[in-house]
Structure formats: structure tokens, C-alpha cells
C-alpha positions as CSV (number, residue, x, y, z in Angstrom):
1,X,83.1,85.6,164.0
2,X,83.9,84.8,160.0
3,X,86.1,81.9,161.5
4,X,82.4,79.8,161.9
5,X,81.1,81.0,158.9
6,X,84.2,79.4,156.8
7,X,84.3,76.3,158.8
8,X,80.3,76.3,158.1
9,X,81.3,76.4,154.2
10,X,83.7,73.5,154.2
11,X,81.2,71.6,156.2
12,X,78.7,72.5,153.9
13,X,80.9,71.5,151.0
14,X,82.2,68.6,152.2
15,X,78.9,67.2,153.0
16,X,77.6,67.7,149.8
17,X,81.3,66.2,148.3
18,X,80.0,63.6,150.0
19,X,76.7,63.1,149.5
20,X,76.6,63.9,145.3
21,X,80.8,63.6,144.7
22,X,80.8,67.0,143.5
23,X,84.2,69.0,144.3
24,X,84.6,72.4,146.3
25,X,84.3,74.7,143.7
26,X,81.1,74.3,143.2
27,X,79.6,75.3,146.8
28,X,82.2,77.2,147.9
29,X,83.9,79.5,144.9
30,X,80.1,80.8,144.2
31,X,80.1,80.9,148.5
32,X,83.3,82.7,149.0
33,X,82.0,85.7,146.3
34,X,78.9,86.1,147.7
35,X,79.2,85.4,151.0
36,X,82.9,86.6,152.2
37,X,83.5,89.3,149.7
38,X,86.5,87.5,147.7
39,X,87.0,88.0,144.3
40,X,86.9,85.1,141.4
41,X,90.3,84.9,141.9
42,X,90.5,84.8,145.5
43,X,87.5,82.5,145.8
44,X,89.4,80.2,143.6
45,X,92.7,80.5,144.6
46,X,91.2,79.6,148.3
47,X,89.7,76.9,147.3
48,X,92.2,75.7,145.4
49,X,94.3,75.9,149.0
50,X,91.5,74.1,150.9
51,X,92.7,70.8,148.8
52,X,96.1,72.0,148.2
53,X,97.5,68.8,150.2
54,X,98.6,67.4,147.4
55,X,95.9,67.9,144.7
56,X,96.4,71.6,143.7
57,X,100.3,72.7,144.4
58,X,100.9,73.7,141.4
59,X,97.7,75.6,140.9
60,X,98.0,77.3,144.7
61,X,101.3,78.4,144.0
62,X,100.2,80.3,140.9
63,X,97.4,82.0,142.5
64,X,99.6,82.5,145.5
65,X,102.9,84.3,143.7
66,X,100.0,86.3,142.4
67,X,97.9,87.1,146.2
68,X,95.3,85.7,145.3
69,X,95.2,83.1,148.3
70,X,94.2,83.1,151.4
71,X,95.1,80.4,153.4
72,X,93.5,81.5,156.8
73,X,90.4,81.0,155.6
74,X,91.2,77.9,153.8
75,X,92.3,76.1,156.9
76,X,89.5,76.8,158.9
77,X,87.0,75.2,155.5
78,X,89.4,72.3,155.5
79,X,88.1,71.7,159.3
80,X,84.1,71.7,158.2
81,X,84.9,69.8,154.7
82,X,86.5,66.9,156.6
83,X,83.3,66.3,159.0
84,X,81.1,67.4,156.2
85,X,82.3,64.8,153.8
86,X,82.0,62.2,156.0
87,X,78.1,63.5,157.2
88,X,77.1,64.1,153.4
89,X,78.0,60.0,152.4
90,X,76.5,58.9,155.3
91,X,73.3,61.1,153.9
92,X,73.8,59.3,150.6
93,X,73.8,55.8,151.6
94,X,70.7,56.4,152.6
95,X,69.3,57.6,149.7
96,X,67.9,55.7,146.6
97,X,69.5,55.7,142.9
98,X,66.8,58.1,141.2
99,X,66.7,60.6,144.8
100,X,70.2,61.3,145.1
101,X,70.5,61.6,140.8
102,X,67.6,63.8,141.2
103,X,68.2,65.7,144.0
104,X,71.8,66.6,142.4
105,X,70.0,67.6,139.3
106,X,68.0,70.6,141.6
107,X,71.4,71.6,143.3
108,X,73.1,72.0,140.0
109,X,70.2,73.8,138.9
110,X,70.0,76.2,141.9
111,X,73.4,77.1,141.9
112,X,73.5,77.5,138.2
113,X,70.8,79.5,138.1
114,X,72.2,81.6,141.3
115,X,75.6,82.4,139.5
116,X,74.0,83.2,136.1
117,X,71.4,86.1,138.0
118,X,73.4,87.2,140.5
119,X,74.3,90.8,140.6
């Protein structure tokens, strides 16, 4: 059932919104490619729809006119970002200065790392 995995992503992401204040893209555009099948464009375009109320209009409807959007799958990441968000600061206020600098540092560095070998 792809409906869990995509509200899995947006709690995923929105927990670690929360927790490091890093957006979307950054989980779920490398997510969407690898782990749904979407193109760049797609993945972004979707993502860009996850926060399209009101943060991206403009942006959605360009990658929309074009089909690169899916909303379907947006809606059910908006679900998981909005628990996630709120789990991930929870996670943070819990954490010192120096852990949650460092352990952003090793996410960023993962994911980098991730997209730049990736096939």
C-alpha cells in the first residue's frame, strides 16, 4: 500500500523539519526518486504541492500546467509531515546546542553523499 509509504515520508520529513528546521526537499525530493519512482521533476513538483497552502502556488502551478505534480501523493505526505513536525521539535528540545548542530551536520552529509553516488 504506497498510501503508508508517502504518509511515512512526510512524517519522516516533518519530523526532521522539526527537529533540524530543514525543509521538505531535502528528505523527500531525494525520497520521492529513489523510493517512489518520480522523476526530478515530479519529485519536486510534489513537494512543492505538499506545502503548496500558500507557500508554493506559483511554483505548483508551473510544475502543474506542465504534469509534473501529483497531488495524491502529496496529500497523503501532508498527513505524516504535520505529526512529524511536531514529533521531530519535541526530539529537539531535548537535545543540546553542539548534538542537534552535530547531528544535522551527519544528515546533511548522508544525504549528500547519497545523491552525489547514487545510480
Amino acid at each position: 500500500m504506497k498510501e503508508l509509504l508517502y504518509i511515512f515520508l512526510g512524517l519522516t520529513a516533518g519530523t526532521l523539519s522539526g527537529m533540524f528546521g530543514i525543509g521538505g526537499g531535502t528528505i523527500l525530493i531525494p525520497a520521492l526518486i529513489f523510493l517512489v519512482g518520480l522523476s526530478q521533476h515530479e519529485a519536486q513538483g510534489t513537494t512543492l504541492a505538499m506545502m503548496l497552502p500558500p507557500i508554493g502556488l506559483l511554483a505548483v502551478w508551473k510544475y502543474y500546467r506542465q504534469g509534473h505534480v501529483h497531488f495524491y501523493i502529496a496529500a497523503f505526505i501532508c498527513v505524516g509531515f504535520l505529526i512529524g513536525g511536531l514529533i521531530g521539535a519535541n526530539m529537539a528540545e531535548g537535545l543540546s546546542n553542539l548534538a542537534l548542530r552535530k547531528a544535522f551536520g551527519v544528515f546533511l552529509m548522508v544525504v549528500a553523499t547519497y545523491m552525489i553516488f547514487a545510480k
